[in-house]
PAMI-340615 format. One record per residue: x, y, z of N, C-alpha, C in turn; residue in one letter. Coordinates in steps of 0.001 Angstrom, whole numbers, plus 500000, padded with zeros to 6 digits. Each point is the difference from the previous one (the first is absolute). Example, Ala and Ser with C-alpha at 12.3 -4.5 7.8 and 13.67 -1.06 7.14 Angstrom:
BEGIN
513190494310507800499110501190500000500900501200500000A 499650501050499280500820501190500060499230501090500730S 
// end
This chain:
BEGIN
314046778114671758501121500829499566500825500479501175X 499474500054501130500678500621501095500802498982500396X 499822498776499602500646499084501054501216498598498909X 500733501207498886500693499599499005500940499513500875X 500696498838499272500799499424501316501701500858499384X 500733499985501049501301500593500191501100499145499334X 500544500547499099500905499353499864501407500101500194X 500590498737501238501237500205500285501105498807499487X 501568500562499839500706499448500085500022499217500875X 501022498819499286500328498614501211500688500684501095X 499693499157501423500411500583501294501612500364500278X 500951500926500092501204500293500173500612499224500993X 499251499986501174500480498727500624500250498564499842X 500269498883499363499927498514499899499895499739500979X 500130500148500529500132499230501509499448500771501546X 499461498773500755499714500605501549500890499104501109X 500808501063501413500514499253500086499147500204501810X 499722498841500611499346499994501330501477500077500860X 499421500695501244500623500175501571499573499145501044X 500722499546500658499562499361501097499867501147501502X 499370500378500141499881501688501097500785499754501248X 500230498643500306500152499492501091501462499869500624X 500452499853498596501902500199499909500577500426498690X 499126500223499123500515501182498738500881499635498851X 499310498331500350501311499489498920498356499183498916X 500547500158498403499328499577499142499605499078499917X 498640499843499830499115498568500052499960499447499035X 499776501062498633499711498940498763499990501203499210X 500260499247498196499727501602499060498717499013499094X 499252500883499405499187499572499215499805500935499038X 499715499489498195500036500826499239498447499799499532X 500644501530499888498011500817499919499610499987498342X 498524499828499990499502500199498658500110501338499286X 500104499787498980499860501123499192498775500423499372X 499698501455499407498753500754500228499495498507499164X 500403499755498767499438499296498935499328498865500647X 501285498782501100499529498969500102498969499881501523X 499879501669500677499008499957500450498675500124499422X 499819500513498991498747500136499343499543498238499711X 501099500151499173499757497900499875499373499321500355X 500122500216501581499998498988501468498734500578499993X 499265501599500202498334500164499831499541499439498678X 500488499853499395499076499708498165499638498636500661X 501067499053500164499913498591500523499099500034500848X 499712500502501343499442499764501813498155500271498765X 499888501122499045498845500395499415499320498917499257X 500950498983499465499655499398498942499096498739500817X 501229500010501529499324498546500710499228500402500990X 499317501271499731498545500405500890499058499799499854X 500612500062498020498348499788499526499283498097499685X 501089499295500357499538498871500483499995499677501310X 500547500657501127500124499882501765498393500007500198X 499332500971499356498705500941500663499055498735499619X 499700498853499306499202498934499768500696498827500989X 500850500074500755500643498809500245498891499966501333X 499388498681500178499459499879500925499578500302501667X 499779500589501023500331499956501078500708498741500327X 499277499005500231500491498814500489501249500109499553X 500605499926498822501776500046499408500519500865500683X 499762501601500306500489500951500479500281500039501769X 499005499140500299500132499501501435501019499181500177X 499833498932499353501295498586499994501518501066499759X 499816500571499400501542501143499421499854500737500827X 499524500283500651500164500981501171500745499746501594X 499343498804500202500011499311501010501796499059499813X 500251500062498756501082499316499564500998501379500403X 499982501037499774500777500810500041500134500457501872X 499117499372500929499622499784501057501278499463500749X 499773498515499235500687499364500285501855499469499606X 500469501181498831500689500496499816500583500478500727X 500137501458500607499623501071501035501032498929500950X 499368498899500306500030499608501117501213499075500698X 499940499371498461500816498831499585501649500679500209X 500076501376499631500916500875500050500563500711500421X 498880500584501229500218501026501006501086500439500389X 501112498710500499501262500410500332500746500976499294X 500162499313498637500535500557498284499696501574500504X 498504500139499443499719501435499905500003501015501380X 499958499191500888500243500955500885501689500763500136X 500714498835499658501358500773500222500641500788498800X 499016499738498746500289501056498840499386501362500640X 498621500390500797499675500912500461500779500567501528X 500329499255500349501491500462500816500978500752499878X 500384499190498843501464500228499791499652501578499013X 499018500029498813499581501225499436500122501389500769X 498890500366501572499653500713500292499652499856501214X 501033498869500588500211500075501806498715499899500986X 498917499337499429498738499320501181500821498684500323X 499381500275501623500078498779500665500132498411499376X 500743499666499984499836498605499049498546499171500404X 499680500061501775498412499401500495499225500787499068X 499650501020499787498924501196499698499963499501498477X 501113499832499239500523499710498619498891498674500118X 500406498856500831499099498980499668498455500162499847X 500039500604501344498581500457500201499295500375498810X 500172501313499842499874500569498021499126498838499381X 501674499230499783499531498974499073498383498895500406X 499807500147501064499204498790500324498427501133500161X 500082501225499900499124501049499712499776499794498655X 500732500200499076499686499753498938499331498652499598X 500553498833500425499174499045499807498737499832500509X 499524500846501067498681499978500693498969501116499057X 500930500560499320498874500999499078499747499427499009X 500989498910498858499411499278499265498629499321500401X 500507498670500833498758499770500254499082500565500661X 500039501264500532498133500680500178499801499975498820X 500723501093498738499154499504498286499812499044499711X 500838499078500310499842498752498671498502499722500517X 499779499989501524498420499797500299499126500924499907X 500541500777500023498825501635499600499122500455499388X 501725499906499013499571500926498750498448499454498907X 500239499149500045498230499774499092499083500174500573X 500017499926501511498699500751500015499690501752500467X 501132500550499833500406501041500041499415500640498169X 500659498928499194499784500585498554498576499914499853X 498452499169501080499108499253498954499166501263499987X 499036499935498696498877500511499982499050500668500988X 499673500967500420499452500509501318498658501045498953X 498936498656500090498321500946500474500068500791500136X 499142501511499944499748500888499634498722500730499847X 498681499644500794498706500730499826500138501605499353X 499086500060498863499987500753499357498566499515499224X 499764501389498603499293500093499504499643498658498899X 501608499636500040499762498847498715499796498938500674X 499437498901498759499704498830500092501176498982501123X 501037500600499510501176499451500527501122500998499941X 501105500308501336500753501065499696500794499465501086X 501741499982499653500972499314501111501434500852499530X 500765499877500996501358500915499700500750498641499977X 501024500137498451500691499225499712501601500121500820X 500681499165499716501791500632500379500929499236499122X 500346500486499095501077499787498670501034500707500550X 501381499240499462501315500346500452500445501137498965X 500354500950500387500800500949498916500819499417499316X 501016499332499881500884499841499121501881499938500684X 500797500592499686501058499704500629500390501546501333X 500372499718500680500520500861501284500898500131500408X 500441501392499899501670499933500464500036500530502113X 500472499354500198500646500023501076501533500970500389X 499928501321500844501424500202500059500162499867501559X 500759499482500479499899499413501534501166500263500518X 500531500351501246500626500577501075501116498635500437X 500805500461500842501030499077500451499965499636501139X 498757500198500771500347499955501469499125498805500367X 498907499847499598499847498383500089499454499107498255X 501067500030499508500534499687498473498937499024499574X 499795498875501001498833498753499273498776500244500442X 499634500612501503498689500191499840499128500709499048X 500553501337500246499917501188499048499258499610498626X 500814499206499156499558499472499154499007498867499721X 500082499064500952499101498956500554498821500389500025X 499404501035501020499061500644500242499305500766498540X 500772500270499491499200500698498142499990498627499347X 501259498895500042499767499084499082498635498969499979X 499823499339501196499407499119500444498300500352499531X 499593501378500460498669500112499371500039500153498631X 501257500942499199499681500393498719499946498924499321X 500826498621500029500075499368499199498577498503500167X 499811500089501289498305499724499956499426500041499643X 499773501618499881499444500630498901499537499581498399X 501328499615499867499677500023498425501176500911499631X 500879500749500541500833501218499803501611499356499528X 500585500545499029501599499357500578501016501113500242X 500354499952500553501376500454500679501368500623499790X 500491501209499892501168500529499549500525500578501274X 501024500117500757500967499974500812501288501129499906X 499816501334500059501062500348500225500208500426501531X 501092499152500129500602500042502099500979501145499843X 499818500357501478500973500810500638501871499412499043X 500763501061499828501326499983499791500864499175500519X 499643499703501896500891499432500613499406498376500087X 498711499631499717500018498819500243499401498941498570X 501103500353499257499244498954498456500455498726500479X 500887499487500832499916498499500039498816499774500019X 499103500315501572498566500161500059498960499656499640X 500375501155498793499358500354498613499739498899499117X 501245499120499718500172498873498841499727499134501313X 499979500083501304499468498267500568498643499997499809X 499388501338499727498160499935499983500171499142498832X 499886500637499165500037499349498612500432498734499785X 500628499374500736500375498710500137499107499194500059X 499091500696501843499022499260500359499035499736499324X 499242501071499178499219499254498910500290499180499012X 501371500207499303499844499120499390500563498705500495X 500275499623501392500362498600500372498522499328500120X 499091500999500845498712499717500011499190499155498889X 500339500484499011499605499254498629498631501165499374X 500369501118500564499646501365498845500325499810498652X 498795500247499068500272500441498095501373500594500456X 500641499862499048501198501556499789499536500898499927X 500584501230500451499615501200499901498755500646500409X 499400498631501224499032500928500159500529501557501473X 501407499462500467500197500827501039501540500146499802X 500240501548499275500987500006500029500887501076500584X 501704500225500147500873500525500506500275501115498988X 500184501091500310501323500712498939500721500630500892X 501095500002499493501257500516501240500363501061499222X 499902501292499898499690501415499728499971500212501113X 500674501606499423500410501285500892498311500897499356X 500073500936501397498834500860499935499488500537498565X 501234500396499682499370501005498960499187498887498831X 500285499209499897499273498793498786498464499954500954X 499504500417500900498811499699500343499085500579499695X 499878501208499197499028500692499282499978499771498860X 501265499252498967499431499479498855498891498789500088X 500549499517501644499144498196499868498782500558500623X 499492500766500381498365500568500522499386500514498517X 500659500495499145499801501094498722499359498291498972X 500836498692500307499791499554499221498323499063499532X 499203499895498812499215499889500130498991498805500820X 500813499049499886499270498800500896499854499933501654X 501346501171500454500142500438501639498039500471500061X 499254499538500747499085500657499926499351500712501545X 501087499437501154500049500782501279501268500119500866X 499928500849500873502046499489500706499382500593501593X 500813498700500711500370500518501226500811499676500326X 500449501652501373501313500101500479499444500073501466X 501132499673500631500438499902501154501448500710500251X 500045501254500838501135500838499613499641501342500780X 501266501006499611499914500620500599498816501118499285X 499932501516500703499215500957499540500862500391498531X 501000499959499994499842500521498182500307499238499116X 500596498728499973499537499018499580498558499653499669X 498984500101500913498843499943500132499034500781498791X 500652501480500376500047501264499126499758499393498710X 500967499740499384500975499854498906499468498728499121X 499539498739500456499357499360499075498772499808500657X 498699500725501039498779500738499272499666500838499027X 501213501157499926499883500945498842500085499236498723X 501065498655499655500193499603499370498752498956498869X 499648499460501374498628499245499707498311500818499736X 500600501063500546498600500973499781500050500924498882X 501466499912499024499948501043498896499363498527498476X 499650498865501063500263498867498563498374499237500302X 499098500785501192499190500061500894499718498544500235X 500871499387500488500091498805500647499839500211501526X 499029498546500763500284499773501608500863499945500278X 500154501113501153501533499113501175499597500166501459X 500743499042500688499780500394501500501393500003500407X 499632500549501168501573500838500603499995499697501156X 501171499189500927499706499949501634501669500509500085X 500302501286500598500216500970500515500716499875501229X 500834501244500315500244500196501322499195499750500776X 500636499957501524499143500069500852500611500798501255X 499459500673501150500450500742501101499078499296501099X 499876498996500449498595498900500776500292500615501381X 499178500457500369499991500724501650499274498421500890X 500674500214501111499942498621501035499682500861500979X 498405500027500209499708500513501228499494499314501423X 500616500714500822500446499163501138498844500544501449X 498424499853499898499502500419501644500118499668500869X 499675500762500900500334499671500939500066498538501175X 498917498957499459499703498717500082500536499274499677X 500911500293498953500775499027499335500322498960500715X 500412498586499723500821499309500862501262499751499135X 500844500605501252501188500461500063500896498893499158X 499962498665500979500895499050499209499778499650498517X 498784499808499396499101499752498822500310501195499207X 499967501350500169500748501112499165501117500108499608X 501023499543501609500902500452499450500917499140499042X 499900498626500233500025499183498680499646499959498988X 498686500934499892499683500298498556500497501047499693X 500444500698500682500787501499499080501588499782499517X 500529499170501086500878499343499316500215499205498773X 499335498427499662499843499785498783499368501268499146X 498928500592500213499160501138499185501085500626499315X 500836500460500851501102501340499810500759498961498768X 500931499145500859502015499725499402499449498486499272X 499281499633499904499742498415499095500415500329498667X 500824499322498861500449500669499005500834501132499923X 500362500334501406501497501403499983499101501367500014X 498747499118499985499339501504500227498918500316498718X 500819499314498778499650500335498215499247499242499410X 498505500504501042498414499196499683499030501424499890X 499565500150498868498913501164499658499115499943501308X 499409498640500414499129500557500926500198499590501575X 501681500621500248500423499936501165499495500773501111X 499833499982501188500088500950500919500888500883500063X 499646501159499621501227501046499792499642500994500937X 498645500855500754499893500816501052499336499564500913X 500751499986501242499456499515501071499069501052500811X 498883499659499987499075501116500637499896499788501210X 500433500423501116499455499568501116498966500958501520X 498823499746499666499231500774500861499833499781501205X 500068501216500615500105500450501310501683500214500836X 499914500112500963501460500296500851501171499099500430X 499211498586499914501083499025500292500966499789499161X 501222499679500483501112499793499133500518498479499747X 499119498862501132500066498606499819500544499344499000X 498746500433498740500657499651498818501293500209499044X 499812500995500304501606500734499354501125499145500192X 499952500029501869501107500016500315499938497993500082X 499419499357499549500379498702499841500030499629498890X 499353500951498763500453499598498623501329500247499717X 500433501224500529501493500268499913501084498410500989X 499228499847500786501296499049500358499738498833499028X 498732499647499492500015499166499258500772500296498849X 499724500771498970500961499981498745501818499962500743X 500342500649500819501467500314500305500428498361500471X 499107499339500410500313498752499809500722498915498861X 499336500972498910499897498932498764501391499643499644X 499783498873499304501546499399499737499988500221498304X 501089500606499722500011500240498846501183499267498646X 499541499906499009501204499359499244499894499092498714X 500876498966500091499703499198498439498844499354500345X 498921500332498462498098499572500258500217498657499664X 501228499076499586499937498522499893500317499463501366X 500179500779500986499997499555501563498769499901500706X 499404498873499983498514499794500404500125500814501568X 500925500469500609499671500407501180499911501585500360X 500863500813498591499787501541500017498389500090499348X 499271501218501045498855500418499724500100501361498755X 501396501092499630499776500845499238501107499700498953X 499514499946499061501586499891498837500039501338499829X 500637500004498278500447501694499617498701500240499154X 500066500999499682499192500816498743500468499207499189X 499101500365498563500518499056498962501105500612498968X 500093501237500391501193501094498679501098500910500835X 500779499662500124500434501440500560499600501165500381X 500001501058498290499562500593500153498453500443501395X 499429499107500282498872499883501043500829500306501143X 500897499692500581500062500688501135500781501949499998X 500157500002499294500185501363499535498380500459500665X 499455499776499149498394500677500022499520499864501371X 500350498980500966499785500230501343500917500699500667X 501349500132499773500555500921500491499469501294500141X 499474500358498711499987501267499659498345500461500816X 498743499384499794499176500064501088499912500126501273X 501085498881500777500280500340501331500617501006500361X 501079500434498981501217501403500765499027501483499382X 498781499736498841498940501031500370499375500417500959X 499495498671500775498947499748500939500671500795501241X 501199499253499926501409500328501379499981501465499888X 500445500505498908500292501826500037498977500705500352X 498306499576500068498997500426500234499442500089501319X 500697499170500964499724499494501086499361499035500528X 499949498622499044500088499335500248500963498496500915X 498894499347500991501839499194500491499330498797500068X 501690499566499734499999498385499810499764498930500998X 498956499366500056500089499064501506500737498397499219X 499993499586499076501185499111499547500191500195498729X 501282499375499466500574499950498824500304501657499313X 499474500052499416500442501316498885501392500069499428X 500400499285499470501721499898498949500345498769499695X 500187499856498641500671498804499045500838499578501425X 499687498513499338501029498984500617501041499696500141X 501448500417500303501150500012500052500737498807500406X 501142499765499528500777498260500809500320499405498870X 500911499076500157500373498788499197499007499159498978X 498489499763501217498857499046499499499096500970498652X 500326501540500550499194500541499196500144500629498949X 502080500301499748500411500682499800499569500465497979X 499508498185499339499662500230499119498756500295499270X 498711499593501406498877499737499767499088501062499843X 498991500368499652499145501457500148499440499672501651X 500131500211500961499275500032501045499944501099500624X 498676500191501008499652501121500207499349499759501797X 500448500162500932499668500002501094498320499750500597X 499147499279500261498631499974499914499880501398501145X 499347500835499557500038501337500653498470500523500444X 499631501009501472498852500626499760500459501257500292X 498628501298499825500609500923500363498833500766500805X 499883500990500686499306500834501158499944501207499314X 499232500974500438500091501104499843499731500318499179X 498811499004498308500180500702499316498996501761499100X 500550500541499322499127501130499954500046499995498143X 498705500059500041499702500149498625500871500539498652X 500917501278500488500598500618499220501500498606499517X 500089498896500767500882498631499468499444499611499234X 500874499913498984499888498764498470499394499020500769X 500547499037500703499255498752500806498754500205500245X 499648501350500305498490499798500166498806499634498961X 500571500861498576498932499878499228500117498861498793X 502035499878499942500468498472499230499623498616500251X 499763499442499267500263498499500278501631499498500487X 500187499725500854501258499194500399499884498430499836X 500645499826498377500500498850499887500904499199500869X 500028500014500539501427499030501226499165500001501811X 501399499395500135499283500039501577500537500843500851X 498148501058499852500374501362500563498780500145500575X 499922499936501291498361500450500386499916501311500818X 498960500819500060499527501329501026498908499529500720X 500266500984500982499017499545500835499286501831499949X 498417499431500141499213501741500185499348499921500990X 499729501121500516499296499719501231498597500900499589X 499025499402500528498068500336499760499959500049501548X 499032501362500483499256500209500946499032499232500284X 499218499265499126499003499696499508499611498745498701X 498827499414499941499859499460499367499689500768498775X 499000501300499624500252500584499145501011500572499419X 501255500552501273501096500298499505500935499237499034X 499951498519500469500686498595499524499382500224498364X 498566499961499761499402499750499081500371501294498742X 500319501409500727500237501043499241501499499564499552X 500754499885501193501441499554498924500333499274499109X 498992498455500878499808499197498586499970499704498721X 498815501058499677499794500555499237500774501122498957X 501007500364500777500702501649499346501226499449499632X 499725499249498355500864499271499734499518500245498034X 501039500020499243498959499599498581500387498908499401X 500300499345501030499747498430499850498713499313500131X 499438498527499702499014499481500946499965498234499601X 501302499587500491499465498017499653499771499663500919X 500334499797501138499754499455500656500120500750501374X 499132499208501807500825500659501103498784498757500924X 500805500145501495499460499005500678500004501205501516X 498856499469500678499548500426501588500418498734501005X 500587500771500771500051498575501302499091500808501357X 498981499110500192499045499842501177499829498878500338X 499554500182501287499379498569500609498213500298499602X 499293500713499604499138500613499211500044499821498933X 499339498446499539499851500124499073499475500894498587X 498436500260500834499117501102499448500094501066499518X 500772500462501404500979501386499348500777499939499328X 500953498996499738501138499608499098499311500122498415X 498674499337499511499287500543499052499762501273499622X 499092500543501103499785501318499880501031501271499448X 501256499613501116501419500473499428500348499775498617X 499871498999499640500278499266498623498796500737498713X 499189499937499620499374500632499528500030501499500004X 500426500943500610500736501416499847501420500510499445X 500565498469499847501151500354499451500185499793498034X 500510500877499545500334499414498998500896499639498885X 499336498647500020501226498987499417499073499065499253X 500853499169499715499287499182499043499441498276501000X 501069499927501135499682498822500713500308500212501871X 499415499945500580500013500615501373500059498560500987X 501104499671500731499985498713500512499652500418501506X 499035499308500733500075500277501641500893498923500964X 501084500392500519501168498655501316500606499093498694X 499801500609499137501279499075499048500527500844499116X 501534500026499187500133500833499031499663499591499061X 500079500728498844499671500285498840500344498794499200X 499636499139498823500459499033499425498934499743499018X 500287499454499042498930498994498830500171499409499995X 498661499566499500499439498547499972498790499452498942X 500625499208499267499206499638498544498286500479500111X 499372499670500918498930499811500542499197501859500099X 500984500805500046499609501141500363500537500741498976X 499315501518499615500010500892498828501429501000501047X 500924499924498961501506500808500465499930500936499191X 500283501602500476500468501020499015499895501243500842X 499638501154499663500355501231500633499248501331499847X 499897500828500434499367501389498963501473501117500590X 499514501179499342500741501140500469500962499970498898X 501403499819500294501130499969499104500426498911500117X 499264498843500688500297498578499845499843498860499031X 499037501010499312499912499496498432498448499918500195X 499298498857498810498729499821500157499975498750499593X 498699499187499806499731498895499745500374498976501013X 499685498716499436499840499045501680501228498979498986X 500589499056500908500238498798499665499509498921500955X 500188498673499392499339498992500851498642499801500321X 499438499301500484498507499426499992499327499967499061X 498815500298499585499320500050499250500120501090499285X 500576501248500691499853501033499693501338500375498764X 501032499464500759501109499617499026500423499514498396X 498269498871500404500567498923498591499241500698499053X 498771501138500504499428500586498705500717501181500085X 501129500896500007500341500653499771499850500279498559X 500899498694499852500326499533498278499086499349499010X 498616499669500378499221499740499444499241500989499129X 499086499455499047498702500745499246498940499889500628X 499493500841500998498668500020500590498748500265498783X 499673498985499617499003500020498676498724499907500577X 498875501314499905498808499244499822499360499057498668X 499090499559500325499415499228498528498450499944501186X 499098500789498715498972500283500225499192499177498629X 498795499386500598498839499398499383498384500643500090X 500094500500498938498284500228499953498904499073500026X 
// end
């Protein structure tokens, strides 16, 4: 009774129309479903679950591996629809794509023995934990890396046994409808993985509805908010991967050249607008080495159109986004904070239409700055300074965030030790932060909960069944 589904009128909008961030001129319009013929599209994805969940491994592998090779066949295509959407690097765009194809096939080989039967000593004759697929899963996924994002939930759920509902970020439904493509070029049933191009508010009727039987988001904190409450008044699973604030701590051992290349990509890769970016630079003890060569490094950077294989920073993906760094830095600035590069939108002819935002760090900073305790979406980094390795570890820490954060030592050992006091959900030592099919991704704190990827990932969505024998 609590979880009566909502009933709304068809969407007021018909239509979505995409930006190109990069020069502000319209990419494409696409017309959006309505409440009705989104329900549809779940009745349908429900109907072809309940024959998906018998379809063989072996079949689900061959279709998997097909959608692999899809991915691949295409890369160019989809990379410059994710370009042109929301301004990544057109390289990085490929990249994506060929990530995604590397996560298919870890499932297509995985996943069965991920699903099999697992022994169980106990009292009975015989006693083993089963793994049955829930049923259908909605997905609400972010714009900032549009195909992995989804890749990464699709690839195990539908392994699984699970099928697939899709509502994407606003700005990137081309995206959106090329996923959906890929399965079905792959030679996917219909409907086992599908799109709806809906605005927010239709996303609590499609969690409310009865065959939705788990949802995950990828998003911000009230977003996040907003369909857990949603899924927990209808007491359905969800997992949530969350902001992030990833502290990059820097001892004193570090090697210098090996850091400071990683704080660079860490920091501005994606414009900055990666949950588990390097966003506070911790750096312990008195030297200023580092500082002062990460700063010449970013003030280096060449900035501009991301279909120019040779600029390292494009724009944000919305306008509106550099507003929001404005408004952080000229906080930070009035507080006493100072700028060692960038700090102000991009001005000129090249930029005049684009959202760009100067790749910037800042000094000085003191807790009472928004920057300190916000996530800074864009490319905006601080630097903190630790007395100490406990000190490093206390700031670290004094965050109510926790996905991710990385140590640079030539110490390894300690680089562990460090790593294990902090918390987050994934702690990298001399490399930044990143996933990888192979490893359990997710967060605690206000970073959400639950894992994606590995093993840990593909049973999110499963029925952990015992079956006990006397």
């Amino acid at each position: 009774k609590s979880c009566k589904q909502t009933k709304f009128m068809s969407q007021v909008a018909p239509s979505l129309t995409t930006t190109n961030p990069a020069t502000g001129e319209v990419v494409n319009t696409y017309t959006t479903h309505t409440a009705e013929e989104a329900q549809k599209i779940v009745d349908d994805v429900a109907a072809a679950q309940l024959e998906w969940k018998h379809v063989p491994f072996a079949e689900r592998k061959r279709l998997m591996l097909n959608a692999a090779n899809v991915l691949r066949q295409h890369k160019t295509e989809y990379g410059v629809i994710m370009t042109e959407e929301m301004g990544k690097l057109i390289a990085s765009s490929e990249a994506e794509i060929e990530k995604c194809a590397i996560c298919c096939e870890h499932y297509a080989e995985k996943a069965e023995s991920m699903m099999a039967d697992e022994i169980v000593e106990s009292s009975a004759t015989k006693s083993f934990v089963a793994y049955e697929p829930l049923g259908v899963v909605l997905a609400v996924m972010p714009w900032n890396f549009p195909f992995w994002q989804v890749f990464r939930f699709a690839a195990p759920a539908l392994m699984a046994g699970n099928c697939g509902v899709l509502k994407h970020a606003s700005n990137v439904p081309g995206c959106a409808l090329a996923i959906e493509a890929v399965f079905k070029e792959a030679g996917f049933p219909p409907n086992v993985f599908r799109t709806l191009v809906i605005g927010s508010r239709l996303v609590e009727p499609i969690i409310q509805h009865p065959a939705v039987k788990a949802v995950t988001l990828t998003g911000s904190e009230p977003a996040g908010i907003a369909v857990a409450s949603a899924a927990a008044k209808c007491i359905k699973k969800s997992v949530l991967e969350l902001g992030g604030s990833d502290p990059f701590v820097v001892l004193p051992d570090a090697d210098l050249e090996i850091t400071v290349a990683g704080a660079v990509v860490g920091r501005f890769q994606n414009c900055g607008q990666t949950c588990i970016a390097a966003k506070r630079f911790i750096v312990v003890g008195t030297s200023d080495d580092f500082v002062s060569q990460f700063s010449e490094k970013v003030s280096q950077m060449k900035i501009g159109d991301p279909k120019d294989r040779t600029v390292q920073l494009g724009p944000l993906a919305m306008a509106e986004y550099v507003k929001d760094m404005e408004d952080l830095v000229n906080d930070a600035v009035s507080k006493g904070a100072r700028v060692l590069c960038g700090g102000k939108k991009l001005e000129g002819e090249a930029y005049k239409s684009g959202a760009f935002f100067e790749p910037t760090l800042l000094d000085n900073i003191t807790p009472d700055m928004k920057i300190y305790s916000e996530e800074a979406f864009g490319p905006v980094g601080i630097i903190l300074r630790a007395k100490d390795e406990e000190e490093a570890v206390k700031i670290a820490n004094d965050t109510r965030f926790g996905l991710g954060a990385s140590v640079w030592t030539k110490d390894t050992e300690k680089g562990v030790s460090v790593s294990r006091k902090i918390e987050a959900g994934c702690c990298f030592v001399n490399s930044i932060v990143m996933s990888d099919p192979r490893l359990p991704f997710g967060g605690v704190k206000a970073s959400g909960f639950g894992r994606e990827l590995s093993v840990n990932g593909l049973r999110e969505f499963v029925n952990i069944k015992t079956i006990f024998v006397k």
